[in-house]
C-alpha positions in Angstrom: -4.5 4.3 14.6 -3.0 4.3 11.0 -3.9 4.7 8.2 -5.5 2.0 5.6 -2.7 2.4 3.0 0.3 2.2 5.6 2.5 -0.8 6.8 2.8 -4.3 5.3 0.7 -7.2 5.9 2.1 -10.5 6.8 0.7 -13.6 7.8 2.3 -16.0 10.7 1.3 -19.0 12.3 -1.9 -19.1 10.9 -2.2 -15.1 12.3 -2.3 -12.1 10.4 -0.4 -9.1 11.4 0.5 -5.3 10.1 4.2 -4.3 10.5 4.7 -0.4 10.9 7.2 2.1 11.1 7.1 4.9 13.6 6.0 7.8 11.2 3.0 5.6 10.1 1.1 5.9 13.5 -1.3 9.0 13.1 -2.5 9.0 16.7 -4.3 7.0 19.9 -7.7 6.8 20.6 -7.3 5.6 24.4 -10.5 4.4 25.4 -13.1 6.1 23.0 -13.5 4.6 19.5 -14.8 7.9 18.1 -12.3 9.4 15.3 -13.4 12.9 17.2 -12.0 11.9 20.2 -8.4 10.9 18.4 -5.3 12.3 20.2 -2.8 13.0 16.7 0.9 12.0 17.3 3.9 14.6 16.6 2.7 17.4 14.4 0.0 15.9 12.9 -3.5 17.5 13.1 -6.9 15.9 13.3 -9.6 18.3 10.9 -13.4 18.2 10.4 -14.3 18.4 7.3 -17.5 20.7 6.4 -20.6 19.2 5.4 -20.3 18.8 1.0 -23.0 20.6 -0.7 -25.5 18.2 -2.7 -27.1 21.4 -4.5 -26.2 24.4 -5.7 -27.7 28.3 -5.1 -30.3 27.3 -8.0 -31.8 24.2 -6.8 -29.9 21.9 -9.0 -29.3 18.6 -6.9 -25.7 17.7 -7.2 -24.4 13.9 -8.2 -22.0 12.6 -5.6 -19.2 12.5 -8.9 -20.3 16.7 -9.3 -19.4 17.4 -5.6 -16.5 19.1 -4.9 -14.2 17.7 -2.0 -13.8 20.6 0.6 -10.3 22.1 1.4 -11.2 23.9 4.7 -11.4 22.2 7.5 -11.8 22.9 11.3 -8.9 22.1 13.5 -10.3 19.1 17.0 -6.9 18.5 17.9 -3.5 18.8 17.5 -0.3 16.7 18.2 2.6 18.0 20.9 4.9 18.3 17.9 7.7 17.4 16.5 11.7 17.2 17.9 13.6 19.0 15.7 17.4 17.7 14.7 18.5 19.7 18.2 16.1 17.7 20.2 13.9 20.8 21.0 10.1 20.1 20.6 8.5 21.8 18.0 5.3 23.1 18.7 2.0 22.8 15.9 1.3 26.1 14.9 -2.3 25.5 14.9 -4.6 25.3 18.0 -8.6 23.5 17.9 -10.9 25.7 16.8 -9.1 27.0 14.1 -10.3 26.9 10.4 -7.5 25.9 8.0 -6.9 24.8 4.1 -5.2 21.9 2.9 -4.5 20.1 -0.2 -7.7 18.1 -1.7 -6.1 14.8 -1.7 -3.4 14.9 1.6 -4.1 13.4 4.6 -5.8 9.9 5.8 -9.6 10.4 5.6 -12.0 8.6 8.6 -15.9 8.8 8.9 -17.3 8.6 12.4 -21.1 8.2 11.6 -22.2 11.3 9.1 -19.0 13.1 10.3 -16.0 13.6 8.5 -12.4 13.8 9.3 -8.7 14.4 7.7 -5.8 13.2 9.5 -2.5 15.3 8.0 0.7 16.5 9.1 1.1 20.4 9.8 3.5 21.0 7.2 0.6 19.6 4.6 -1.6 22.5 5.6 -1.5 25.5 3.1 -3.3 27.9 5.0 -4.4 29.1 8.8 
């Protein structure tokens, strides 16, 4: 799995075909096609987003433009890290379950039906 905006598209012998680097793979989905069932790669972490509000405590129904994007999330899964410049692995400091914060616009964003998910690295995560 990558993300939309990552490698470059060529086309070859009548066939098309994305070139990527390493870094630009976010993680495997093995034999599920569900984003919740996505296994992240180095220290990346796979988030569910909350539900947006579409109204607020008086009633007033919001416009999809008037809804704030959320910047909590709740930690499914985690990669097995990273290898430093050593070559010792280094472990995500987060573990699935956990509720974090990130940044409003980091991380590769997938829908799996009315679910919602963020793909980001650990080091793009601002609190735990």
């Amino acid at each position: 799995m990558y993300s939309k905006y990552a490698g470059t598209e060529i086309s070859m012998q009548d066939s098309d075909f994305v070139l990527l680097k390493e870094a630009d793979v976010i993680g495997k989905l093995g034999d599920s096609d569900s984003i919740a069932k996505l296994q992240p790669l180095g220290s990346r972490v796979l988030l569910k987003a909350p539900e947006v509000e579409q109204s607020t405590g008086g009633g007033v129904i919001l416009t999809t433009e008037a809804t704030e994007k959320p910047c909590l999330g709740e930690v499914v899964a985690v990669g097995d890290g990273d290898i430093d410049d050593d070559g010792n692995k280094q472990a995500v400091n987060v573990q699935p379950g956990q509720m974090v914060m990130y940044s409003k616009y980091s991380g590769a964003e997938f829908e799996d039906g009315d679910d919602k998910y963020v793909v980001l690295k650990e080091a793009e995560l601002l609190a735990s």
